[in-house]
C-alpha positions as CSV (number, residue, x, y, z in Angstrom):
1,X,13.4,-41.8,-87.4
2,X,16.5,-40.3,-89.1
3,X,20.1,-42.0,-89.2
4,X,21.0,-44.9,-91.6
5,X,19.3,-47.2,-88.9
6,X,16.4,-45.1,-88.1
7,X,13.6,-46.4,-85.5
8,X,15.2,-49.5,-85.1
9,X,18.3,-48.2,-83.8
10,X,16.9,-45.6,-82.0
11,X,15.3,-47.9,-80.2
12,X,17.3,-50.2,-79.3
13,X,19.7,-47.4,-78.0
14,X,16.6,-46.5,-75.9
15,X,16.4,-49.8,-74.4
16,X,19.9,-50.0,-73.5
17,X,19.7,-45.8,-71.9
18,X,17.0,-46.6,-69.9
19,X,18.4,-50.2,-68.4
20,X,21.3,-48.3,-67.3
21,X,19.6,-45.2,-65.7
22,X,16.7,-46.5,-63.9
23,X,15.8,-42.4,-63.6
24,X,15.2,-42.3,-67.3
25,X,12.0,-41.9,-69.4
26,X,12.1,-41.8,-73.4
27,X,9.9,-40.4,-75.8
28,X,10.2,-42.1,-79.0
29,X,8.4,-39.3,-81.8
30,X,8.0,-41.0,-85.4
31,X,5.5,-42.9,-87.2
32,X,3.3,-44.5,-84.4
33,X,2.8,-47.8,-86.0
34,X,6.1,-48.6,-87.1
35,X,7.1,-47.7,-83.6
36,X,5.0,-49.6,-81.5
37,X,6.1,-53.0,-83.2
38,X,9.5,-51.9,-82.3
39,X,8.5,-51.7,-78.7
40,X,6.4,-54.5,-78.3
41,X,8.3,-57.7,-76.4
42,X,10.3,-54.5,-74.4
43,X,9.7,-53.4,-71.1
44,X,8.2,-50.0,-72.7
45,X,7.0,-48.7,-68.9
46,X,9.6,-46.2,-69.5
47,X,8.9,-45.0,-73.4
48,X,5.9,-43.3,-74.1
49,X,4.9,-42.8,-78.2
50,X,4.4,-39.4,-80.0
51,X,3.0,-39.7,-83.2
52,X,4.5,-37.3,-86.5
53,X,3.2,-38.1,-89.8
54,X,6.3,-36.9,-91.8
55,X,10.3,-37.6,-91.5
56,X,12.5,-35.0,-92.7
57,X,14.9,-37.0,-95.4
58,X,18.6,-37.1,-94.9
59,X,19.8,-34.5,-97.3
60,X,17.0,-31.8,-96.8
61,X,18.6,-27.9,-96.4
62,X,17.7,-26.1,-93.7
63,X,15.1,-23.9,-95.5
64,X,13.6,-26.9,-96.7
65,X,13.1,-28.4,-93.4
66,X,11.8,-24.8,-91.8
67,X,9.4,-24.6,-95.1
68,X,8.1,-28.2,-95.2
69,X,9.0,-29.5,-91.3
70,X,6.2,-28.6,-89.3
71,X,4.5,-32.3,-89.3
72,X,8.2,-34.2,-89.1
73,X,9.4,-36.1,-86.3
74,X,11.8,-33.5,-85.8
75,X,9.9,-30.9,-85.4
76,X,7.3,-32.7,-83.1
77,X,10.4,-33.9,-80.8
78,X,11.4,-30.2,-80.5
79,X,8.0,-29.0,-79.9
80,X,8.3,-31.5,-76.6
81,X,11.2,-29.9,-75.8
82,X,10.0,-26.2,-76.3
83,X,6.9,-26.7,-74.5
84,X,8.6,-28.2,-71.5
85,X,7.4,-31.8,-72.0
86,X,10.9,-32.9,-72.5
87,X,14.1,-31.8,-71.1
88,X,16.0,-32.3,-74.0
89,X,16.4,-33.7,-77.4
90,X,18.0,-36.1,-79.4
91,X,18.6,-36.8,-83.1
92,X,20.4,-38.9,-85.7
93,X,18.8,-36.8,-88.5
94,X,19.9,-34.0,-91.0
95,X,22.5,-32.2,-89.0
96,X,21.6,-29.2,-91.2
97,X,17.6,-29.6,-90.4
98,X,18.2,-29.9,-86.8
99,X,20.3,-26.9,-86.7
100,X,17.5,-24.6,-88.2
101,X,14.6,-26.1,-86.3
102,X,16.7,-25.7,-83.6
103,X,17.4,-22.3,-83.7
104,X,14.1,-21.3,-84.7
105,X,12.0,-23.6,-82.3
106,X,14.3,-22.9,-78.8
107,X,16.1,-19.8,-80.0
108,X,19.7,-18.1,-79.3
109,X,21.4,-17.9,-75.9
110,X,22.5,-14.3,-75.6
111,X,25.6,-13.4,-78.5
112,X,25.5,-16.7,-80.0
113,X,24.7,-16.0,-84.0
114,X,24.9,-20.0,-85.1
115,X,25.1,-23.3,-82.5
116,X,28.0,-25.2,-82.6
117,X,28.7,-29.0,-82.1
118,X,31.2,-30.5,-79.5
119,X,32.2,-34.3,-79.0
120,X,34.8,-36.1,-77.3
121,X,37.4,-38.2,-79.1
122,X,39.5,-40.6,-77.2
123,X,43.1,-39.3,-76.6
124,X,46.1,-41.2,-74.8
125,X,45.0,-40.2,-71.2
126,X,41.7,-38.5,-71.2
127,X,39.1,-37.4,-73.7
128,X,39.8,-34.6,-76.1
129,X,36.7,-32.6,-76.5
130,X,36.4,-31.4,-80.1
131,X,33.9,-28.0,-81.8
132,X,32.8,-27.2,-83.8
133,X,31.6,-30.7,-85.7
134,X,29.9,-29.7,-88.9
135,X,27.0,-27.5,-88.2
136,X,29.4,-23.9,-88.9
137,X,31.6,-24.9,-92.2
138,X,32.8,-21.1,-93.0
139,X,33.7,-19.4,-89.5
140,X,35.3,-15.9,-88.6
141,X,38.0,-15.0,-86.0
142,X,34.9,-14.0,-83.4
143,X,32.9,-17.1,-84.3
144,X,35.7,-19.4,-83.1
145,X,36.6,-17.1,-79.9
146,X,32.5,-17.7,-79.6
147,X,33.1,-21.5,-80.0
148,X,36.3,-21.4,-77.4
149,X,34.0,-20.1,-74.9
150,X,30.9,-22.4,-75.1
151,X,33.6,-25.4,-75.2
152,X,35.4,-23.9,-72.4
153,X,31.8,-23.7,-70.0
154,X,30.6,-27.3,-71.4
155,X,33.6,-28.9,-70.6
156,X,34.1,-27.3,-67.6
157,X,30.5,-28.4,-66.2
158,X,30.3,-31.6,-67.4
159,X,34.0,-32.7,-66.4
160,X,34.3,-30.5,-63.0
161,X,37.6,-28.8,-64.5
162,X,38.6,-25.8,-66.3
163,X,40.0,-27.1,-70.0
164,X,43.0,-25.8,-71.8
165,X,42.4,-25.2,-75.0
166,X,43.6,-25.3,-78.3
167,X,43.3,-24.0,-82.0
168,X,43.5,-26.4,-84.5
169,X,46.2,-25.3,-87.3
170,X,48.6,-26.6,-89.8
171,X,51.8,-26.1,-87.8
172,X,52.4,-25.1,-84.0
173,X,54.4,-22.2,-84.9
174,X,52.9,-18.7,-84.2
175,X,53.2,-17.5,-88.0
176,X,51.3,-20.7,-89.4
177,X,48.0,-20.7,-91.1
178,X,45.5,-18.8,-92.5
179,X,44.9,-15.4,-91.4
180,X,41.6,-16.6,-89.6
181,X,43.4,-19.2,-87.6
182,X,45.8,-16.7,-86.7
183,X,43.6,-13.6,-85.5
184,X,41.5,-16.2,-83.9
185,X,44.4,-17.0,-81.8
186,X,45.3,-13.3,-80.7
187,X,41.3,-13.2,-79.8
188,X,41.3,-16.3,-77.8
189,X,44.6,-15.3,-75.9
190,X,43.5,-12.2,-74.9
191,X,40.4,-13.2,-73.2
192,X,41.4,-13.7,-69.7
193,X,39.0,-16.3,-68.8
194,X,40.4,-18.6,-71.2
195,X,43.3,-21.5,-70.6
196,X,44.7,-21.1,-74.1
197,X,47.3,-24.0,-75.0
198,X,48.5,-22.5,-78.6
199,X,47.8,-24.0,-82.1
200,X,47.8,-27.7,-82.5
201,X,48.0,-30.2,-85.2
202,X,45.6,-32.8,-86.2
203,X,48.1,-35.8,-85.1
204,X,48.6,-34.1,-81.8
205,X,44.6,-33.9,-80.9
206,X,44.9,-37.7,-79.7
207,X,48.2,-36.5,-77.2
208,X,46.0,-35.0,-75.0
209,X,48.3,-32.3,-73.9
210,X,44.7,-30.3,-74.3
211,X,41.2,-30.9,-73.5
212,X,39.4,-28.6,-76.1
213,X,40.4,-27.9,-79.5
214,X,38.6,-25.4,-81.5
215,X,38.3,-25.4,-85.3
216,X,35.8,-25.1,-88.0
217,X,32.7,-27.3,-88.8
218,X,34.5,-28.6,-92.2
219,X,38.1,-29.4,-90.3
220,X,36.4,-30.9,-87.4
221,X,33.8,-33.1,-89.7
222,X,37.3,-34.5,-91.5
223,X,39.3,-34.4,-88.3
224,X,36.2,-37.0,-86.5
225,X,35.5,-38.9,-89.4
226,X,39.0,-40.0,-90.3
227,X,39.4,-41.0,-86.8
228,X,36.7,-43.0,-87.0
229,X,37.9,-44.2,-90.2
230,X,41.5,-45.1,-88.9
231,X,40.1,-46.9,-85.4
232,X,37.9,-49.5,-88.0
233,X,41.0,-50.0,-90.4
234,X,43.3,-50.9,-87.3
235,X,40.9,-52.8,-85.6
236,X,40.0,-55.3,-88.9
237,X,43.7,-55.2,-89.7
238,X,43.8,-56.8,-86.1
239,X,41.3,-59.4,-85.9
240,X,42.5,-60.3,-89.9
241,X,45.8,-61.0,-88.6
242,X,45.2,-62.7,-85.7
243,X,41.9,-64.5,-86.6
244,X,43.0,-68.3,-85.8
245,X,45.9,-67.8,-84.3
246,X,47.0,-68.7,-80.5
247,X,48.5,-65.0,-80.2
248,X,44.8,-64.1,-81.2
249,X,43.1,-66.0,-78.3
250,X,45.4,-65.0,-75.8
251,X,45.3,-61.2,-76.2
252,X,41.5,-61.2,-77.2
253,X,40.4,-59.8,-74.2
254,X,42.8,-57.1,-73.5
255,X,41.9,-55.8,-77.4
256,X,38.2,-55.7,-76.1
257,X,39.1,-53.5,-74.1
258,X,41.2,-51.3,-76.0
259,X,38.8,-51.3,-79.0
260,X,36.0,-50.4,-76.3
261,X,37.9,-47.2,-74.8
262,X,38.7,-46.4,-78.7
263,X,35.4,-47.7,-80.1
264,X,33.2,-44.3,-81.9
265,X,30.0,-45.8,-80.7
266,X,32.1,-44.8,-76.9
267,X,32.2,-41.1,-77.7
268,X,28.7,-40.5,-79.7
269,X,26.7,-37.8,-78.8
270,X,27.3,-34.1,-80.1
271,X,26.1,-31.1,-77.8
272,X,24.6,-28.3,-80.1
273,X,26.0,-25.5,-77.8
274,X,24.1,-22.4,-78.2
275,X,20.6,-22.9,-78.7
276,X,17.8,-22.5,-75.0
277,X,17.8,-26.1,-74.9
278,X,19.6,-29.4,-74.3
279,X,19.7,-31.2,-78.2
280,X,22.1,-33.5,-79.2
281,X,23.0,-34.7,-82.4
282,X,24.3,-38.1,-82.8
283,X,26.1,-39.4,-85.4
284,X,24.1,-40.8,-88.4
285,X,25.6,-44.0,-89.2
286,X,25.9,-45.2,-85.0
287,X,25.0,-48.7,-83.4
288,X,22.5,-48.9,-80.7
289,X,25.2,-48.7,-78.1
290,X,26.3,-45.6,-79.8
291,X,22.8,-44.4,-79.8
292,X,22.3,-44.9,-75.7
293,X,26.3,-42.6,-75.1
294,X,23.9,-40.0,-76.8
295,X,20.6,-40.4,-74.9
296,X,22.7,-40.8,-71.5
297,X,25.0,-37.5,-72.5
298,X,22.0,-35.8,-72.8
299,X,20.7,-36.9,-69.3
300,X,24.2,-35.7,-67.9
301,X,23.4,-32.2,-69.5
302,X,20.0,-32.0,-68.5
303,X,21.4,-32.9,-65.0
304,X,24.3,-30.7,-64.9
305,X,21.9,-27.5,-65.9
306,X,24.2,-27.1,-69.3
307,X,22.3,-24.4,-71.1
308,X,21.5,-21.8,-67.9
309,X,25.0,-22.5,-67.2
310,X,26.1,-21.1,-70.4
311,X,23.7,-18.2,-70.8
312,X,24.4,-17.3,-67.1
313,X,28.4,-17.2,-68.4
314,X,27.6,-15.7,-71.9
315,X,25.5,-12.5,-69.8
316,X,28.4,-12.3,-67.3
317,X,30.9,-11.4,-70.3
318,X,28.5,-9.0,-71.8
């Protein structure tokens, strides 16, 4: 129900997840009505309806939504989740709402304080997986050794490959930064288990010379969204300039494709690493298509046994 598209989007992007993984089944939690007009024309054999009287708005705090959620969507779709009726959950709501429900509905995984959000951003050669998103705006030295090592499990099971990493930061040089940035470095070299690149700067993310960067909530929430934010300004510079024109009819397929491998909608879905329990939040403001990335990354967690993954690596290093 949440996002700036709410049920309609949502399910849309559930029409389009479940065409493409015939192993799929969706349950759509909201306001039962309003839902089932959604569904009804759609080959709904797959989506099963769970009522909630209440939807959590878009700028409720987390106390707010731990006080007054108990009846929201939110809440019921996490209740599926903690009960073992679902295997995992997904969201377009309050990032900040989620967060708390989250933690207080599933739980910690063993030394995590706060979850953190990851997503991948295209890069020249291969996705560039980026945490924390948003959830953890003010971060210490050990919470972003804490984020390196969720990233560096995620990544490794859901791309089959140990990632090197790197630590967002003003400048490359060893003496840049704030002294956060800079003790965080020291802690994320010393651990062993760790590939660690070095610092890297926000025009080098997209390089792909690594395939995690670590920062905090705030500079990852401005490092995503102006990316986003760059890829619609090129793309409608683009079709402005060529609209009409015989240069614009010959290369319109090949941009297709680029603005497909570069599109947001591409890379939606954010793993809340940390919590004892698949959730994913996706972006707010996605399409349908973008809504479906998230429902089918969530599948690929579920799949790839994520979360006993990670605590099975968070016990190991205590």
């Amino acid at each position: 129900m949440g996002g700036d598209g709410g049920a309609k989007v949502a399910v849309e992007g559930a029409g389009l997840a479940l065409a493409a993984d015939p192993e799929l089944t969706i349950d759509l939690v909201g306001h039962e009505d309003q839902l089932s007009a959604l569904i009804k024309g759609t080959d709904a054999s797959r989506m099963r309806i769970h009522h909630a009287p209440q939807v959590l708005p878009a700028d409720v705090n987390a106390a707010a939504a731990i006080r007054r959620g108990r009846d929201s969507s939110l809440w019921v779709a996490l209740d599926l989740l903690e009960r073992g009726k679902a295997d995992a959950a997904v969201s377009s709501g309050s990032t900040g709402a989620l967060m708390a429900l989250s933690r207080q509905k599933l739980g910690m995984l063993p030394g995590v304080e706060r979850p953190a959000l990851m997503a991948a951003l295209p890069a020249v050669s291969k996705p560039v997986w980026l945490l924390d998103l948003g959830a953890n705006v003010n971060v210490d030295a050990p919470r972003l050794l804490e984020f390196a090592q969720l990233g560096h499990v995620a990544v490794q099971v859901i791309e089959g490959r140990a990632p090197a990493i790197g630590l967002l930061n003003i400048g490359s040089e060893p003496g840049k930064g704030p002294d956060v940035i800079r003790e965080a470095a020291r802690l994320i070299e010393a651990e062993t288990s760790l590939e660690y690149f070095g610092f890297v700067e926000a025009d080098q993310v997209f390089v792909g010379d690594v395939d995690l960067v670590v920062c905090d909530g705030f500079a990852g929430n401005v490092l995503l969204k102006s990316a986003e934010g760059a890829v619609r300004l090129m793309f409608s510079e683009l079709r402005r300039q060529l609209k009409g024109t015989l240069s614009g009819l010959l290369a319109a397929r090949q941009l297709k494709r680029l603005h497909d491998r570069l599109d947001p909608a591409r890379h939606n879905g954010a793993p809340m690493l940390g919590v004892r329990g698949t959730v994913i939040k996706s972006h707010g403001g996605t399409c349908a298509r973008g809504f479906a990335h998230a429902l089918g990354l969530a599948a690929v967690e579920v799949r790839s046994d994520l979360v006993n993954q990670l605590e099975q690596q968070l016990w190991a290093s205590y």
